[in-house]
C-alpha positions in Angstrom: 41.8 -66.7 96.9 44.1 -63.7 96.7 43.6 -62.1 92.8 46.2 -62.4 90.4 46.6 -59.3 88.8 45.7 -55.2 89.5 42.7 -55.4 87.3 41.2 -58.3 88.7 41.4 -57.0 92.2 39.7 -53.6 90.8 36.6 -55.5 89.2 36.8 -57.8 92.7 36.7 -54.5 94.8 33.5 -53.2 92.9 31.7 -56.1 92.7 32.0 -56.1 96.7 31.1 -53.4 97.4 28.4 -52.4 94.4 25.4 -55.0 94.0 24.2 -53.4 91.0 27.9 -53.9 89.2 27.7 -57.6 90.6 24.9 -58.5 88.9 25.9 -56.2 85.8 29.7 -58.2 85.6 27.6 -61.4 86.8 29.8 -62.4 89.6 27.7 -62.9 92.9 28.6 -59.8 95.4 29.3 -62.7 98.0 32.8 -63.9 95.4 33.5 -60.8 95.5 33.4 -60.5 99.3 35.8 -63.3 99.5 38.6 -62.0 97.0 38.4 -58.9 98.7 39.0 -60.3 102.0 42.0 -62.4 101.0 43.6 -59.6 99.5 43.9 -57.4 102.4 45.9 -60.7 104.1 48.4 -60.4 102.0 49.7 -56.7 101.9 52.2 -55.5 99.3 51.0 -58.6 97.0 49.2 -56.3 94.5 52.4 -53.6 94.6 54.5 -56.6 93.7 52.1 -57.7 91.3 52.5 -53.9 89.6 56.0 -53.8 89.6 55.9 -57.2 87.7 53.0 -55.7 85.3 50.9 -58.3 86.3 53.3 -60.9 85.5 
């Protein structure tokens, strides 16, 4: 699942790649894994998502 906004594909991005933020946030490291994998299949979805403010 691709995120849905800037922020939420900032929080994704650290919880992947920061265990000690994962279990701070509590989102298992391996959600945050899978976020961060979908997002880099869809390039220019989070530019759009800027332009757009999130909306």
């Amino acid at each position: 699942m691709p995120s849905k906004s800037p922020a939420q594909h900032r929080l994704m991005m650290g919880v992947a790649h920061d265990p000690k933020f994962a279990k701070k946030v509590g989102i298992p490291q391996k959600v945050g894994k899978e976020f961060a994998t979908a997002d880099k299949g869809h390039p220019g979805r989070l530019e759009k998502l800027r332009s757009n403010n999130g909306r």
